[in-house]
Structure formats: C-alpha cells, structure tokens
C-alpha positions in Angstrom: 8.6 6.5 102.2 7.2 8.9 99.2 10.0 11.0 98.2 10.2 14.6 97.5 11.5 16.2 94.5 14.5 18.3 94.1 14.0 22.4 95.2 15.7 25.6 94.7 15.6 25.3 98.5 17.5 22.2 98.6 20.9 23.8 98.5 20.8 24.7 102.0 20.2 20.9 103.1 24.0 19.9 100.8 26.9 19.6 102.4 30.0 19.9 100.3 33.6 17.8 101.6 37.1 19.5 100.3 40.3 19.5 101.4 40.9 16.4 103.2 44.2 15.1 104.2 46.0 12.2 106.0 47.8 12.9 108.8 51.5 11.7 108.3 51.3 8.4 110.0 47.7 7.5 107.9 45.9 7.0 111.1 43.6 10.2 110.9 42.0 12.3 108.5 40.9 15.8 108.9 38.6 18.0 106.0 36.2 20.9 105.7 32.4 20.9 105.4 30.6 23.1 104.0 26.9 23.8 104.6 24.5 27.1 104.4 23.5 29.6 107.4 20.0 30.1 105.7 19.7 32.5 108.5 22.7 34.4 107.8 22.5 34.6 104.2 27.0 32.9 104.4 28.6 29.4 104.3 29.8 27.6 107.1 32.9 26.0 107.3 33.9 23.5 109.6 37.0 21.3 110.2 36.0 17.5 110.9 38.4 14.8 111.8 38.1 11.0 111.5 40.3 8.6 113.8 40.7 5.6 110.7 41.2 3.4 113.9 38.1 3.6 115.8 35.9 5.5 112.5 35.3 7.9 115.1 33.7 11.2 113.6 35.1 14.9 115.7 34.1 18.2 114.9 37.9 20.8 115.2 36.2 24.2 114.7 33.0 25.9 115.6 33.4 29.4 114.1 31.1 30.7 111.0 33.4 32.3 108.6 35.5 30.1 105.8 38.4 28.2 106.6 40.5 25.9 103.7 43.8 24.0 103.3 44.0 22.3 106.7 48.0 20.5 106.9 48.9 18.1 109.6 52.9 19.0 111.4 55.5 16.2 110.5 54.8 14.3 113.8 50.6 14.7 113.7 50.4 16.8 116.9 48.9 19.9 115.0 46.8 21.2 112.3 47.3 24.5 110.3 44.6 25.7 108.1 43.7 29.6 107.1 40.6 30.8 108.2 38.9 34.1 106.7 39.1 37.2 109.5 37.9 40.7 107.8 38.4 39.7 104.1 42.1 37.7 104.9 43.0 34.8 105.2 45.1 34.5 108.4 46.7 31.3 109.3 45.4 29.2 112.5 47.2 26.0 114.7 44.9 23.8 116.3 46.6 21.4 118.6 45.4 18.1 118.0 46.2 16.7 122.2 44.2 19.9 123.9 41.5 21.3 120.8 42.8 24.7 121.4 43.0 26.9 118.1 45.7 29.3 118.7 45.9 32.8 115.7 49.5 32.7 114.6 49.1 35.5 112.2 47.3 38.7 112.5 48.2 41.0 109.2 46.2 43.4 107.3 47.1 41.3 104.1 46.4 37.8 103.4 48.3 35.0 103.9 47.5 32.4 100.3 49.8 29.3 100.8 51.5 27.3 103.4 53.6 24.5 104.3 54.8 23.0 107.6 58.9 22.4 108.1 59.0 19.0 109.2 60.8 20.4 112.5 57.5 22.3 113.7 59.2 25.0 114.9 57.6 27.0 111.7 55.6 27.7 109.0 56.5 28.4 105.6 54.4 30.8 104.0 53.4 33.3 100.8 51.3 35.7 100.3 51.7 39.9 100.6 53.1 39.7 103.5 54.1 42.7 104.9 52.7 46.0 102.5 55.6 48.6 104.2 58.0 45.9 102.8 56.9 45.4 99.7 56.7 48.0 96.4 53.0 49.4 96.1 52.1 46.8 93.1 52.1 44.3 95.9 53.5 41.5 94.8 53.7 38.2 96.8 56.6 37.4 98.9 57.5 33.6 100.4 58.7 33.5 104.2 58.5 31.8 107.5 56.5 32.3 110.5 58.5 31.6 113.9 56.1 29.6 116.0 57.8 30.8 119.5 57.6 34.1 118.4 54.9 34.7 115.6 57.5 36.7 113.7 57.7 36.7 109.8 61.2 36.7 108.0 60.8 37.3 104.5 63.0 34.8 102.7 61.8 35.5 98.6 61.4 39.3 97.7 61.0 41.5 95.1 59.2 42.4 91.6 58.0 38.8 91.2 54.8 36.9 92.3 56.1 33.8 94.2 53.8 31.1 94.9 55.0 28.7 97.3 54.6 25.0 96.4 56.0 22.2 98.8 58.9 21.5 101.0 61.2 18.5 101.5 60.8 16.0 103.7 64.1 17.1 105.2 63.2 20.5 105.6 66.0 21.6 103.2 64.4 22.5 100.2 61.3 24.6 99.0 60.0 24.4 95.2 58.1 27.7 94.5 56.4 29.1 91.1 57.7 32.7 89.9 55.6 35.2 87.3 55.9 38.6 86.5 52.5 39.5 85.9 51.0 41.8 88.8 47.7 40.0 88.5 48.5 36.1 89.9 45.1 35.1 89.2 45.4 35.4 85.4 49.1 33.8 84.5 49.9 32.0 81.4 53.1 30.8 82.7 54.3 29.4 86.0 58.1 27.8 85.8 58.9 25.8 88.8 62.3 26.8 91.1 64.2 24.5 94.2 65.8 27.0 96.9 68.2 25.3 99.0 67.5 26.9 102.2 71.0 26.7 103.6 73.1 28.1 100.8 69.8 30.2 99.4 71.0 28.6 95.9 68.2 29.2 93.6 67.7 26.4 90.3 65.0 26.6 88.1 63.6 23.0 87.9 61.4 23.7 84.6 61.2 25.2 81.3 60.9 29.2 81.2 57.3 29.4 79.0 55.7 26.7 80.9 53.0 26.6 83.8 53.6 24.1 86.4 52.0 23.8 89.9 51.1 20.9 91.9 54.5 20.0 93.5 55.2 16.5 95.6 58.4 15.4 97.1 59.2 11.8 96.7 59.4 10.1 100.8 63.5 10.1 100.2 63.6 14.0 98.3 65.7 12.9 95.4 62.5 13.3 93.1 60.0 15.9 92.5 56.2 15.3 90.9 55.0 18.1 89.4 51.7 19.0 86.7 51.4 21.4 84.2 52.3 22.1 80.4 54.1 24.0 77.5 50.6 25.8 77.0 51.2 24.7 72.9 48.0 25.0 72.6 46.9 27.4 75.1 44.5 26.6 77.8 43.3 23.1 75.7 46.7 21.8 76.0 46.7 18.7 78.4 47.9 18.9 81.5 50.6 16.5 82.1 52.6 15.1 85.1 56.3 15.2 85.4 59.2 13.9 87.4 62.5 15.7 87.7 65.1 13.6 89.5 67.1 16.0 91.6 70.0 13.4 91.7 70.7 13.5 87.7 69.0 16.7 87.2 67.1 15.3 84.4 63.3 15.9 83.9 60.6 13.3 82.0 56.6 13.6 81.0 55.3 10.2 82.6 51.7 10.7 81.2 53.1 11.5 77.8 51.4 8.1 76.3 47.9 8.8 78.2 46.7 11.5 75.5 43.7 12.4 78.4 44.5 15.6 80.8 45.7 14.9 84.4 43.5 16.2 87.1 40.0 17.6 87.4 37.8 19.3 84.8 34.4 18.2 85.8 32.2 21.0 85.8 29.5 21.3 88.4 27.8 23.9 90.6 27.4 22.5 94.2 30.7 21.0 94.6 34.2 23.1 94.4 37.4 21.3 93.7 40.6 21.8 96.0 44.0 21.7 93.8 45.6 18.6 92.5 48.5 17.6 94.0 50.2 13.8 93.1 50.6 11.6 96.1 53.8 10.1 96.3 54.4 6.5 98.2 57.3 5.3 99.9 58.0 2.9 96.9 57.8 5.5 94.6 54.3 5.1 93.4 52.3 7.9 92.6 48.8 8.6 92.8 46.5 11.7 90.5 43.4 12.7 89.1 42.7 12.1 85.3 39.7 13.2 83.6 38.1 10.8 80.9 35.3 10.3 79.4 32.8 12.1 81.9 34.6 10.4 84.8 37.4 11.7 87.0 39.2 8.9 88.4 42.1 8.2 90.8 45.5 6.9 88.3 48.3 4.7 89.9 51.8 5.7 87.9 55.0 3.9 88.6 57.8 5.8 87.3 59.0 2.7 84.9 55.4 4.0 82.7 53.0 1.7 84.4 49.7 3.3 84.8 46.1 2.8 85.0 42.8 3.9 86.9 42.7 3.0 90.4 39.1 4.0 91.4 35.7 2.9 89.5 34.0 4.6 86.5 31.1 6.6 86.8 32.4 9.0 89.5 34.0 12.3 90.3 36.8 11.9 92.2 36.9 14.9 93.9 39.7 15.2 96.1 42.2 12.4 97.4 44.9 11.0 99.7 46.7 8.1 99.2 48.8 6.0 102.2 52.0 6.1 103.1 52.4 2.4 102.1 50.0 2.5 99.3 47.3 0.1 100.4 44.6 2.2 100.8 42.9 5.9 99.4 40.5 8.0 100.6 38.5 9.8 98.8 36.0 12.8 98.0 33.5 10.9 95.8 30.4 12.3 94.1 28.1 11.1 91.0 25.0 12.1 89.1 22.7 11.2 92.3 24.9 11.2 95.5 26.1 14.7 96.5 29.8 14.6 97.8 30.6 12.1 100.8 34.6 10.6 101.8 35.2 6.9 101.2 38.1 4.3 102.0 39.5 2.8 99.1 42.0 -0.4 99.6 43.4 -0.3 96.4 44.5 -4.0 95.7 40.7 -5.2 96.3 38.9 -2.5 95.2 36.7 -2.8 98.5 35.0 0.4 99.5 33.7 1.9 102.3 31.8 4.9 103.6 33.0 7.3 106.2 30.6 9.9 105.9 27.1 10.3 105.8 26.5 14.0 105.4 24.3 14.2 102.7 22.7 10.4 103.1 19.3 11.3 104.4 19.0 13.9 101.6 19.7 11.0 99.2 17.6 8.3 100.8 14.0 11.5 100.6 14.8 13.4 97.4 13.9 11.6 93.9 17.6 12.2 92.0 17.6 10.6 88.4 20.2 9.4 86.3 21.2 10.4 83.0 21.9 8.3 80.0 25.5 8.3 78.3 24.6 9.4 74.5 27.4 9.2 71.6 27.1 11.0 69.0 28.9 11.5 65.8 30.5 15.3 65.4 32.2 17.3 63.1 35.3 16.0 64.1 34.7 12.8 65.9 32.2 11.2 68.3 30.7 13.7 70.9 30.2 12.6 74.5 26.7 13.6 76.3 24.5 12.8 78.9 20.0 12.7 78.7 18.1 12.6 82.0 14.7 12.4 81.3 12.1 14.7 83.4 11.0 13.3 86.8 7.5 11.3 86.5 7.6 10.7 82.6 4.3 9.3 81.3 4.4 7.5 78.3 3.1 9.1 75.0 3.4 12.2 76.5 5.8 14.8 75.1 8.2 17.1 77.6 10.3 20.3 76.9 14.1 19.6 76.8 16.8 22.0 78.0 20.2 21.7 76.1 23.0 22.7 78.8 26.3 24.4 77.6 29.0 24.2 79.5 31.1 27.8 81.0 34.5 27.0 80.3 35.1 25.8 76.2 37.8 23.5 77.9 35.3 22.0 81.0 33.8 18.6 81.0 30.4 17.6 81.9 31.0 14.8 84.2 29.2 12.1 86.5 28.8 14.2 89.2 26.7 15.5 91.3 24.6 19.3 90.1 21.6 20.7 91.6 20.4 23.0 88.6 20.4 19.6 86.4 18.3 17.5 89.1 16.4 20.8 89.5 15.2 21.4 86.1 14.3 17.5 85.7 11.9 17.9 88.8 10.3 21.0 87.1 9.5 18.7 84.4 12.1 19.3 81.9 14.6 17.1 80.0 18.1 18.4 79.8 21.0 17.1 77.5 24.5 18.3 79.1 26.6 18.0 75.7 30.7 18.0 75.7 31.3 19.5 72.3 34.6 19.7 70.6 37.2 21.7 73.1 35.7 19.9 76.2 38.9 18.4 78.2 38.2 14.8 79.1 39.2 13.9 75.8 42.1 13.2 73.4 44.1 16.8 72.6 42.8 17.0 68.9 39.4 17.3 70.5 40.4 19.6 73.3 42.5 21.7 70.9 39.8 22.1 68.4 37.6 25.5 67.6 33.9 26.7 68.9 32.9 26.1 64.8 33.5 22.7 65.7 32.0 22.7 68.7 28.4 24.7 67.1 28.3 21.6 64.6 28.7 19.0 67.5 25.9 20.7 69.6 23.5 21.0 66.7 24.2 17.0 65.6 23.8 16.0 68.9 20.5 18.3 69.2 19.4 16.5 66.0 20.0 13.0 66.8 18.3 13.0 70.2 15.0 14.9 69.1 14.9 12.5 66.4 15.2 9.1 68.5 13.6 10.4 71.5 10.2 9.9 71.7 9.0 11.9 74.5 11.0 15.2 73.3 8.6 17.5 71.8 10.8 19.5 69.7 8.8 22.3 69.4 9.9 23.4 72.9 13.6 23.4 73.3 15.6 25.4 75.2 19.0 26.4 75.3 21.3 27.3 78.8 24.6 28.5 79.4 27.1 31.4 79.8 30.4 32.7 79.6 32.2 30.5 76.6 28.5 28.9 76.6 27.1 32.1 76.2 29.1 31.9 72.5 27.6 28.7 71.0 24.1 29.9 72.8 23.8 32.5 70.7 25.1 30.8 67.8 22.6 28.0 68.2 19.8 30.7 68.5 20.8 33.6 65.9 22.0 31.2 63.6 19.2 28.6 63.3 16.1 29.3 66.3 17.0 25.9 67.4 16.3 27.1 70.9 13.2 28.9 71.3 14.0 30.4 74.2 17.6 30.8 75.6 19.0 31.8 78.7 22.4 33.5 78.5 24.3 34.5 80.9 27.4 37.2 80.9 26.1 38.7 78.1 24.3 42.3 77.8 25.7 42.4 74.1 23.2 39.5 73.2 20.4 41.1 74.9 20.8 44.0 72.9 21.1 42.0 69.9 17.9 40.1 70.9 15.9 43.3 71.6 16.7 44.8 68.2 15.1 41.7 66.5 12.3 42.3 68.3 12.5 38.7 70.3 11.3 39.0 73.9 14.2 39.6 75.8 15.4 40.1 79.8 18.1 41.3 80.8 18.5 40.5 84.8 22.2 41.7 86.6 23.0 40.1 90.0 25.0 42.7 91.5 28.6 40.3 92.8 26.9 37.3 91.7 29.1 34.1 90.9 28.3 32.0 88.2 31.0 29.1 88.6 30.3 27.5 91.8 26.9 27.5 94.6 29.8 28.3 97.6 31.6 31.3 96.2 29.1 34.6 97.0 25.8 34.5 99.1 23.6 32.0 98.7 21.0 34.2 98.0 23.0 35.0 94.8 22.2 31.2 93.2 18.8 31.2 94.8 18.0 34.4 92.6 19.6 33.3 90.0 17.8 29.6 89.4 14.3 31.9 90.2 15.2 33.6 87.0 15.9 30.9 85.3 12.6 29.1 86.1 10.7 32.2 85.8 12.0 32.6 82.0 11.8 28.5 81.0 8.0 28.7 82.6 6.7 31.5 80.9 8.3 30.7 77.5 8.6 26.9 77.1 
C-alpha cells in the first residue's frame, strides 16, 4: 500500500482519548473521544465504554457538544460526567443497566468539579453555584446535589475560591483547595483542607504558601496522596508527591530523592492532558506520572521509598488507571508516530495489549517519521533534543531545517505524538524540537535556570547539528515558537540572524521591531484563536494558523 503524507487536513481524521477511568470493581472502563465535525466547524465528544471481560467496545453518548470527567458511583451502576449546554458545564447521570442519560443540574452557572459519595444518593460538587447566593465577585462554593430531588445545599461559602478535590471512601471526609484570588485560573498557591462532614470540623492538611492539588484517599482513608510544591522556585519548582497520614497527623515528600517533576509536562498540540491524580491500591501502593527525559512514564511508589518506572520508555503516558489489586494499568499511550490509543498493562510482566484502534488505519496509510534523540552540551549541562529528518531525503541533497521552541519555558518536548512536527517533515523540512535550560523533565538546577541559559543552549545545539549534519543546508534555517518561545525566537534572530526567517507567535511588539529594521515582516491575528492545544477553539482556528505558517516558511525558506 503507498502511503500518504501527513496534511493540514489530517487533523480531522485524529482521534484524541482523555479521561478514562475504571469502574470500582476494575471490570469496565469508560473515556471520552474526541474527533472533528469538519462540517460543523466543533469537536465531538463521546463517552465509550469497554467491558475488560469480554473487550467489548460501547458507545454512552451521542450528542455533539463537549463532555469531560466521566466518574463511576461506588457500586458501578452509574456514570456522572459534565457535558457543555450554552457555555456551562452542567452535570449528567447515565445509568449504566438502561443507557438513559438523565440532566441533574440545570443552572445558569457552571458546575467545574465533582465527586460521587459512595452512598449514591448524591453528588458532591463546586463550582458558582448559585449567583443570588453568592457576592457579585463570584467566587466558587463546594455543595451537594440531592439525587431524589436535584436540589443543591451549599455546604463551603464565602470570600474564598474552593475547589473540591476527593472524598473518602467512607463518605465522611472531603479534601478541598482554598485561594483568595478572584481569578482561580491564575493562583500561585493552593493549600489543601479535610472537612469532616459530620462535625463540619475544618483542618488544614498542608502548608499555607504551597499549591497542592491532585488528592487520593488511601482504600482504608487513614492516608491522603496529594502533588504539588512550596513554589521555591516559582513555576520551575518540581512537583512532588506527598502523603499525610491522617492517623498521626504527620505529612512526608515520598519523591523527595527522584529530583525529576511528578506528572505530565509533555508538550504537544493534538493531544490534551486530563489532571494527574495518584492511584492508590489496596496494599498501599501508589501509582503517578513522572516526566524524564522526553518520556512520561507510569512510577510505582511504596510508601517505605521504593520507586521506579512502571511503563516503557519512549512514550507519553497520557492518562492512567491502575487496579484495585495492582496487577494491571490502563493506559492513554501516544509516541512520536502513533496518535493517542488505551492499552492494558499487567504490570508484573510488562505484557501489553491494545484496546483501541481509533487512530490505527491513519497510522497503517500516513508516512509518520521518527526523530533522533540528540545530546548536546549547554551552558549549564547536556541539552536534550530531538532531529527528524524531512520525509523522502535523497542523499547529497541539502534540506531547510526548522528549529521548534517550545510555549511554556518550563514544558518538555516529549515522545509523543504532534501533527505540526509530522507536518512540516512532509513539506520537506527538518525540524529540531530543543529542551533548553528551564524545560521540566529534568533535574531542578536545569528547570530552575534562566532564558540566558536557555538562548546559549539553543544556539549550541543549533551549532552542533548544522555542523554534523550533512543534509542541513544552513543557509536556510528557520526558527518557530511563541509565548515564552516567542522570547528566545527573537533572541536567536535579533541577536545573531541565526534564523532567517522566524515565525513568532503572541507577539505584535516583535513585528514592530522587525518592521523598523526594515526585515519583511507579517503580522496575522486570529481573532479567539488558541495556541496551546488543536481541541480548545474551532478547528478552523489551527487550520488557519498552520496555512500561515506554511505560507511564510515557503515563500522565505
């Protein structure tokens, strides 16, 4: 079969797998797809379930708005998930025996978190939920929702933001996060409190200046998992995870010794990432992401300090679940050529196997290339990046290369799974994805360090592969990025015209500054455009925005 190369088109043939989950008993899976309604210019969400007994595949939901965090009851027989009606999230119970979806909430606000009691009989939730309750800076409340009735009591008010977080196996107990800053998206620190629902005690679990999320009861309740940090050094400290032990009220770092960051910094475009959560078993294992190296893999900690990777290398781990018992995993897994699909991992063998074959046939007909791992030395210690060479490479012949930056100073270029990359190699163009100094992934010296340190480690690493590489012509390079990127872009192209050509996004300052140099310049705004994820606007948004992109590299390099 002659394969075709990658498109702009292409993103409407991915699917993208998030939030799966294991139903209490680790019989039955259920997660969200997401695809493209070309037609209809949105994405498509859909709730899937997989019967681990039979590997019997079941489509939940049919509507065409977004839907997210689906949660099985204590004893399996439902599924809660939010779906988006008119802007809000509203909060939907499928019953798993008849398939009916039944609306349990129906406010003008939106509902942002929820947890299940394990007696069914409600929902805990947080959000704003009710606006003539609450003062007009509409902060975020925690309640319950009264399945018989549909009623909300409001259980956590006033000038805080609460953020709800888990609840004990028991039903007794709720952990929830607490800020003071009106704006929750944009909070340097989180501490963690328990409530004791019966005698509305409340105990702050963490310290004050810290943020902490991600919170797992142990199976018995007398522990609590938690991730976060003392934000030391801002957002390039290392996430770590914690235990507090209810019973001694004593708290302890159990990734203190790893020096890598727990969960997932990968940074891609097709492919969003749910939260991180540890998975607790019933022998007090605990199962997390780490990210090293390029790699996000699934850790096994036991809480004496054991730990080590339980998945493979070269991967993205993307999202996770982990038995009851421990024996097996399943997993969200993605690399540099297979778009997102779930596996079963049994984790004493290793053994693997597929469930899903979303994105298969797109595999098995498109021509997806593999980079090469390159070291580098930087300015402050070896500098981790990856080479893919452009599709149908003659030799002798010499090819542009495209030096990708990443967004976020603290992101990680990772084995997974982009689009843009495998799209600019099928236009005939190299690219080197570079993780300079203040990339996570790393040890915290690295993370912690400066963008000076990270403009030397991009222009080494520049050097060093024009030089070895043969078919690099280096009288064409290019340089892509934006946000933080957009920084060291303009540094490598003010500072040196190392790039001929760069594209840079977020940034009208530089195209002024360009324009007054007399350099051709562009500017080009995409009016609500998203530059972190494919899924997050219209998908017209990243078709227009790759068009640019190509437009500019063809006409200039």
């Amino acid at each position: 079969m002659v394969k075709k190369i990658v498109n702009i088109q292409d993103i409407s043939k991915l699917v993208s797998i998030t939030d799966l989950e294991l139903s209490p008993d680790s019989n039955d899976i259920v997660f969200v797809s997401t695809t493209i309604d070309e037609k209809e210019n949105v994405y498509k969400d859909i709730l899937y379930h997989i019967d681990l007994k039979t590997r019997e595949h079941h489509q939940w939901t049919y509507g065409k708005g977004r839907i997210s965090s689906p949660k099985w009851s204590a004893d399996s027989s439902a599924v809660a998930y939010l779906a988006e009606q008119n802007g809000n999230n509203q909060l939907f119970v499928l019953s798993v025996a008849e398939k009916q979806v039944i609306p349990v909430t129906h406010s003008d606000t939106s509902i942002e978190r929820f947890e299940w009691s394990p007696c069914g009989t409600k929902i805990w939730i947080s959000g704003i939920l009710e606006k003539e309750l609450t003062s007009t800076s509409l902060y975020q409340q925690i309640g319950f929702l009264n399945m018989e009735t549909k009623k909300i009591e409001q259980v956590l008010v006033g000038d805080f933001q609460y953020r709800l977080e888990a609840i004990s196996h028991n039903g007794k107990k709720i952990v929830y996060g607490i800020t003071q800053e009106k704006n929750h998206e944009f909070v340097a620190g989180q501490p963690l409190y328990i409530y004791d629902i019966e005698t509305k005690e409340q105990t702050m679990i963490t310290e004050n200046q810290g943020h902490f999320n991600g919170v797992a009861f142990s199976q018995d309740d007398s522990k609590i998992a938690y991730i976060g940090n003392m934000r030391q050094h801002g957002d390039a400290t290392h996430k770590e995870l914690y235990i507090a032990d209810l019973q001694t009220q004593t708290n302890f770092c159990l990734t203190e010794g790893l020096d890598v960051p727990v969960g997932d910094y990968a940074v891609g475009d097709f492919q969003n990432t749910t939260s991180m959560v540890p998975v607790w078993t019933k022998d007090d294992h605990l199962y997390f992401q780490v990210s090293t190296m390029g790699d996000v893999r699934l850790y096994f900690a036991s809480l004496d300090g054991m730990i080590f990777p339980a998945s493979p290398e070269m991967e993205h781990v993307i999202d996770y679940d982990v038995s009851y018992d421990g024996e097996f995993a399943i997993l969200a897994i993605s690399n540099l050529t297979k778009p997102v699909e779930l596996y079963r991992l049994e984790i004493t063998t290793g053994e693997v196997e597929q469930l899903t074959t979303f994105n298969q046939t797109y595999v098995e007909s498109t021509v997806l290339l593999e980079g090469q791992p390159t070291i580098t030395m930087g300015a402050m210690e070896s500098v981790h990046s990856w080479l893919v060479a452009p599709i149908n490479i003659q030799e002798g012949e010499k090819y542009p290369l495209i030096v990708k930056v990443h967004e976020d100073m603290h992101g990680m270029f990772a084995n997974t799974f982009s689009h843009e990359l495998q799209l600019l190699t099928a236009q005939g163009y190299g690219v080197l994805a570079i993780n300079p100094s203040g990339s996570h992934g790393y040890n915290q010296e690295f993370a912690k360090a400066g963008s000076e340190f990270a403009y030397k480690d991009m222009m080494t690493a520049v050097a060093e592969v024009v030089e070895t590489i043969e078919w690099i012509d280096d009288r064409r390079l290019a340089v892509i990025g934006d946000s933080y990127a957009g920084l060291l872009t303009k540094l490598l192209f003010l500072d040196t015209k190392k790039g001929d050509r760069p594209i840079n996004e977020q940034t009208d300052q530089f195209a002024l500054k360009l324009e007054s140099m007399e350099e051709d310049t562009k500017f080009v705004r995409l009016t609500e455009a998203s530059l972190n994820h494919l899924n997050v606007h219209k998908p017209s948004y990243w078709v227009d925005r790759l068009e640019q992109k190509l437009n500019w590299l063809e006409e200039y390099v």
